[in-house]
C-alpha positions as a printed Julia matrix, in Angstrom:
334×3 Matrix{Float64}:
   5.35  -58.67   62.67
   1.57  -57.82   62.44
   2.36  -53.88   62.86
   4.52  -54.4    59.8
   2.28  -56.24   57.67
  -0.46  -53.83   57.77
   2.54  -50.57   57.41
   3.25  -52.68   54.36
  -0.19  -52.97   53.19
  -1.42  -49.17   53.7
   1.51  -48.44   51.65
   0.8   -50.64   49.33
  -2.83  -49.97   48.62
  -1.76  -45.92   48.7
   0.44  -46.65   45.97
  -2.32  -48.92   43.5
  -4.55  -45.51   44.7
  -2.62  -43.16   42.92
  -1.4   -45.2    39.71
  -5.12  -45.36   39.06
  -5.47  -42.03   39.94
  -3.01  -41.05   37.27
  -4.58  -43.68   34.59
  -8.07  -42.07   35.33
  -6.52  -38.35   34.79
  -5.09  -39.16   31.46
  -8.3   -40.96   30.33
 -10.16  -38.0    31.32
  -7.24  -35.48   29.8
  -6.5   -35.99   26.49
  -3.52  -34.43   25.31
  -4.07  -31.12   22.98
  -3.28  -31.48   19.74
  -0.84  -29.06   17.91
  -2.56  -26.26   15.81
  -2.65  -26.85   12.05
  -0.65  -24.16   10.76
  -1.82  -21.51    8.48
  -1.3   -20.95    4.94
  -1.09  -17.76    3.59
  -3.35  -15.3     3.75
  -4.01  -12.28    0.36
  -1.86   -9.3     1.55
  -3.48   -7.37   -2.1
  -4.36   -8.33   -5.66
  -2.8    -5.54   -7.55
  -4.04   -5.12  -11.73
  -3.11   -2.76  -14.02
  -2.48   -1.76  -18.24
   0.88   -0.34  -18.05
   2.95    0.57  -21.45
   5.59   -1.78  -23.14
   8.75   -0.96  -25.27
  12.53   -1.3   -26.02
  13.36    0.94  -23.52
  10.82    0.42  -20.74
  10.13   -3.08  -20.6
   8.17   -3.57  -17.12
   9.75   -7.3   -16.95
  13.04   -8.09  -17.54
  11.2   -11.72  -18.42
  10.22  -10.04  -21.81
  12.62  -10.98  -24.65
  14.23   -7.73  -25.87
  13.13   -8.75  -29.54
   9.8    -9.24  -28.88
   7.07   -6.9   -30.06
   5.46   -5.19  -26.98
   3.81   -2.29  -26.56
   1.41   -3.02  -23.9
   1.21   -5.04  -20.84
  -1.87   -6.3   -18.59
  -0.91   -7.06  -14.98
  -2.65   -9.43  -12.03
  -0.04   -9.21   -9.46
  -1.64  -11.38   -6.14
   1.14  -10.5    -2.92
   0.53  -13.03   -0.13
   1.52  -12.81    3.87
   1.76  -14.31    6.73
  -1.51  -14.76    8.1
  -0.32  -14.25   12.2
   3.07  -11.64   11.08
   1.79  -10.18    8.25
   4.79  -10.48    6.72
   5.64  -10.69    3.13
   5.42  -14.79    1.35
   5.03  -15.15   -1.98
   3.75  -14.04   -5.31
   1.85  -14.82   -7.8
   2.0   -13.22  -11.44
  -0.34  -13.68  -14.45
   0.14  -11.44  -17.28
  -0.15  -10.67  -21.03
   1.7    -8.67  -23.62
   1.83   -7.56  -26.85
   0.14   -5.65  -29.67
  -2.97   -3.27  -28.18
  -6.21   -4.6   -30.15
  -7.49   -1.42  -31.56
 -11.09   -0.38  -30.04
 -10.63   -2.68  -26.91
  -8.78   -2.83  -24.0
  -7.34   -6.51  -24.98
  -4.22   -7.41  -27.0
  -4.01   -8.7   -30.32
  -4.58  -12.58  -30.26
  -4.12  -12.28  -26.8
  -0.93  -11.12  -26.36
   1.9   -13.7   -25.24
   1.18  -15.16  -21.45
   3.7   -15.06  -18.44
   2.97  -16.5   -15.43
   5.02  -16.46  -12.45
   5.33  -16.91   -8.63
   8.35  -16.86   -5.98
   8.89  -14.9    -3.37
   8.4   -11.28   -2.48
   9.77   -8.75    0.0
   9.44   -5.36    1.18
  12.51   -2.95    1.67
  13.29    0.76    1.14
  14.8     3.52   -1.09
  14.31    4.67   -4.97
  16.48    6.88   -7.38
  14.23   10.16   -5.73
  13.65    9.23   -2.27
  16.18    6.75    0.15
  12.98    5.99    2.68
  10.45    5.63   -0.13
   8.45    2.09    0.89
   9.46   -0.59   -2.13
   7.64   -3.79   -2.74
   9.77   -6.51   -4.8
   9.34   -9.68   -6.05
  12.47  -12.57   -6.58
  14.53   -9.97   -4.61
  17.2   -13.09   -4.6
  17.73  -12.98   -7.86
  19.14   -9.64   -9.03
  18.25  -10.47  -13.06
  14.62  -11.15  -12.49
  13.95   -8.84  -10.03
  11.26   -6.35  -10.34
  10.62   -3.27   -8.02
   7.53   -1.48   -7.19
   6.98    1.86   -5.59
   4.08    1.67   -2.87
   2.73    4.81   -3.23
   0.0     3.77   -0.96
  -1.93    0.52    0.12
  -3.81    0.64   -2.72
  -1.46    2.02   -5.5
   1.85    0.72   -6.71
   4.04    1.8    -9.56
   7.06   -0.17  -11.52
  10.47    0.95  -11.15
  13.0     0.75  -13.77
  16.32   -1.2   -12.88
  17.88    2.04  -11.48
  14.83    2.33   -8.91
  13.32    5.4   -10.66
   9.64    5.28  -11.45
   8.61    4.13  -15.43
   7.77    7.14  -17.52
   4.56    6.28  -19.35
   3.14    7.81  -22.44
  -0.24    9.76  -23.21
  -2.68    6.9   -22.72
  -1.02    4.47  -20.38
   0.57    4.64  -16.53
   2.97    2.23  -15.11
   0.67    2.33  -11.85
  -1.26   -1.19  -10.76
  -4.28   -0.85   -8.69
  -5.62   -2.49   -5.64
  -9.03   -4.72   -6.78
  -9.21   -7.49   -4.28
 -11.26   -4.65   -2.42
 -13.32   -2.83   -4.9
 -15.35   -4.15   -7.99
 -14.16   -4.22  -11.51
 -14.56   -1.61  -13.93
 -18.27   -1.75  -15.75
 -17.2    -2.0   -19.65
 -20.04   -0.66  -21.52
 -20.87   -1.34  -24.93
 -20.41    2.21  -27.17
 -23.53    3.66  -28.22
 -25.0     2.55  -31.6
 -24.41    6.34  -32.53
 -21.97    9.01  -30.94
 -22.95   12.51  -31.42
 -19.95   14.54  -33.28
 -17.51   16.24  -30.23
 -17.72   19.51  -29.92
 -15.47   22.21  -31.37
 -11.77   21.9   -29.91
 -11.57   25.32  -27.95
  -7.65   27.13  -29.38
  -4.91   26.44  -27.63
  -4.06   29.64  -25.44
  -1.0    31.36  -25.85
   1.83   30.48  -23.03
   0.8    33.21  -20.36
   2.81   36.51  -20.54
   5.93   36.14  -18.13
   5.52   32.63  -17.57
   7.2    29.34  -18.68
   6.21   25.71  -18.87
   7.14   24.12  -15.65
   5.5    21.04  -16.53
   3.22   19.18  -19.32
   1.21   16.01  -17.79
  -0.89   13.49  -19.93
  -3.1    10.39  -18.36
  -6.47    8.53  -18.68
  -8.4     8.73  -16.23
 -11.58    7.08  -14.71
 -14.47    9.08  -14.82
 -14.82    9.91  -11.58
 -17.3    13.0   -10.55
 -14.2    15.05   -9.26
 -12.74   14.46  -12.82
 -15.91   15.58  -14.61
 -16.18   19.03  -12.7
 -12.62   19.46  -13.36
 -12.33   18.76  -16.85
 -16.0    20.26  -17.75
 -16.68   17.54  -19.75
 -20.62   16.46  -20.39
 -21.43   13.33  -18.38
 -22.47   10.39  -20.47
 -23.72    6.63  -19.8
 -20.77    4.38  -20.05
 -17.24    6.78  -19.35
 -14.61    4.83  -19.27
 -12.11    6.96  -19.13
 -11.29   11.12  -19.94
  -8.17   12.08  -21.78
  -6.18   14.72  -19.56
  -3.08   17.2   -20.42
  -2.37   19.32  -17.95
   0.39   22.04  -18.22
   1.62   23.87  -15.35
   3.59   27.18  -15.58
   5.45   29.25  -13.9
   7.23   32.85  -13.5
  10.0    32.85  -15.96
  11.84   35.22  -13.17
  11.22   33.72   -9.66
  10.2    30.03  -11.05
   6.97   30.01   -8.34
   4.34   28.61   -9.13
   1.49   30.65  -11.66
  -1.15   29.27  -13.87
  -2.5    25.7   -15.34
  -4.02   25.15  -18.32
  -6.1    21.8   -18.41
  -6.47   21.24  -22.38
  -9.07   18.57  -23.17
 -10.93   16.85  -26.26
 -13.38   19.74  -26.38
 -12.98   21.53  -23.06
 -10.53   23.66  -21.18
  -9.76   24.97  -18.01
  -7.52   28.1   -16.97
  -6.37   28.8   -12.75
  -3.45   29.85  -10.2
  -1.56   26.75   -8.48
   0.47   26.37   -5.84
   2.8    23.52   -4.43
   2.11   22.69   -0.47
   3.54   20.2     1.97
   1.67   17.69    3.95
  -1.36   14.85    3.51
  -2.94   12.13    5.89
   0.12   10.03    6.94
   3.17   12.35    5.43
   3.89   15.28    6.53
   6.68   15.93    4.31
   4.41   14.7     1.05
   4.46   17.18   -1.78
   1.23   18.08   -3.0
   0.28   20.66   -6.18
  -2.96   22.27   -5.58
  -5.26   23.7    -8.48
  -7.83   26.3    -7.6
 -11.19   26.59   -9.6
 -12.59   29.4   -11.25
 -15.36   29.57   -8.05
 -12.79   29.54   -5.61
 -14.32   26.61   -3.91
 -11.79   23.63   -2.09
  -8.82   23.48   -4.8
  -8.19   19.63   -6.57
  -5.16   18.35   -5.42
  -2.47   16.04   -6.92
   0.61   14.02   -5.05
   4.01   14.73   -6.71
   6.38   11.83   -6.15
   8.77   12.74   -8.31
   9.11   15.15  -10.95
   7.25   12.8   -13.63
   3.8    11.61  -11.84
   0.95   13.03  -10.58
  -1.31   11.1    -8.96
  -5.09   12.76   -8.31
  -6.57   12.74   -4.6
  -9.94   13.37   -3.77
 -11.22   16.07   -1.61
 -10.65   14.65    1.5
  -6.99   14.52   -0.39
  -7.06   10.77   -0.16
  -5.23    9.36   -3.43
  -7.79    7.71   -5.49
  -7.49    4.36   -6.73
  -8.38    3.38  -10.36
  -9.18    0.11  -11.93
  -8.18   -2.77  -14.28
  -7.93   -0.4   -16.83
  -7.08    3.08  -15.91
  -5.17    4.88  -13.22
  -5.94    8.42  -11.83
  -1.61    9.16  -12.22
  -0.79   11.96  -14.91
   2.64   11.54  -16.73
   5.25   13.7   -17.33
   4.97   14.0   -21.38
   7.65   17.37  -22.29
  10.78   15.95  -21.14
  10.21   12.32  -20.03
  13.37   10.36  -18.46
  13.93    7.15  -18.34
């Protein structure tokens, strides 16, 4: 019996051995906790002054009775912080009557806020692979497309998917401004020296025909004042720009420009080329300078924008206020 008894108490005391073993290992583990998940993290804060009427109305939100001409826009898009895919959206906004001499609208314009969800899919009226941002893509009535002409720049579509046709002062482009500062609004000057003499308006250029008239308000970036000619001055806002291309009435190539400003103008041969950082197949007009120096360059998306790139043809990227995109003012479609 002995042999047994102490068979039965090795066993036994290897047993007590390793339940304490396993007490002292959970004492000394404690279980990890689950992460905390993530909320959403700013994919881009987009702002813009686009135009408002009866036939372009930028939100379908707007009543059709209601008087708009202008719209301000602070579009924030938010993503997953670990996918980067698309979340939601949030929309603060303002329209109504401009206030004349400001940038604001008349009593502050009628508020809209919104928020929902957003998505990113393909295809406009001009281009099936085009990249298209969209917010309550569920609901067909509310839905409201943008073009994403780059990271930083996005422009409305209408409900057909073709980009809003803006008038002389305004563009239907929003631009990024969770990465760059806002625009410095200056006080005018307590006197403004008279402009000087508008230069005539040339004639059209023998053998040539209007292939295009552009209009837009531009920053006043120093690309934009060697362009234009125009006299720098403390606090530009913004230049006034029309811009008419031409070409031969017989072949339909490309010939001259004519930039025709407040009190400047500028004559040169352009030319269309293919190709930019990132898109080979991107269509780019090119105007050369009267010193034949590096030519300023503009990306056609469709036949109605320009949008101005920098000399390292880069688009530029405007502000709260103004966009660098020129509009398509002698035969604008909606």
């Amino acid at each position: 019996m002995k042999p047994c008894f102490h068979v039965f108490l090795s066993a036994f005391a290897l047993l007590m051995i390793a339940a304490c073993a396993n007490v002292n290992s959970q004492i000394a583990t404690p279980s990890t906790p689950s992460p905390v998940p993530l909320g959403p993290e700013i994919h881009g804060v987009f702002e813009g002054i686009t135009p408002c009427s009866s036939l372009t109305r930028p939100l379908p939100q707007i009543p059709a009775d209601s008087d708009c001409e202008q719209m301000i826009w602070n579009l924030v898009l938010y993503q997953d912080p670990q996918t980067g895919t698309p979340t939601i959206y949030s929309l603060k906004s303002a329209y109504g009557i401009p206030q004349q001499n400001t940038n604001g609208l008349v009593g502050g314009g009628t508020a809209i806020a919104m928020e929902g969800k957003w998505t990113i899919t393909t295809g406009t009226k001009s281009d099936p692979e085009a990249i298209v941002y969209q917010i309550n893509p569920d609901d067909p009535q509310w839905t409201v497309s943008f073009l994403k002409v780059s990271d930083e720049l996005l422009h409305v579509l209408n409900s057909d998917k073709a980009l809003l046709v803006v008038n002389g002062a305004w563009s239907y482009t929003l631009n990024r401004m969770d990465d760059q500062s806002p625009a410095q609004v200056n006080e005018p000057p307590a006197s403004v020296p008279d402009p000087p003499t508008r230069p005539p308006l040339p004639p059209v250029p023998e053998g040539s025909s209007v292939f295009g008239v552009f209009d837009g308000r531009t920053p006043c970036h120093e690309l934009v004042i060697e362009f234009t000619k125009i006299t720098p001055f403390p606090g530009c806002m913004k230049i006034k720009w029309r811009l008419t291309l031409y070409q031969d009435s017989a072949t339909g190539a490309p010939s001259t420009y004519l930039y025709y400003g407040t009190s400047t103008l500028r004559e040169g041969p352009w030319r269309i080329v293919r190709g930019m950082a990132g898109d080979s197949d991107a269509v780019v007009y090119q105007l050369q300078l009267d010193n034949a120096g590096q030519p300023v360059s503009f990306l056609s998306v469709d036949e109605n924008h320009l949008f101005l790139m920098d000399r390292a043809m880069h688009l530029l990227v405007g502000n709260e206020l103004f966009s660098y995109t020129l509009s398509r003012t002698d035969q604008v479609t909606q």
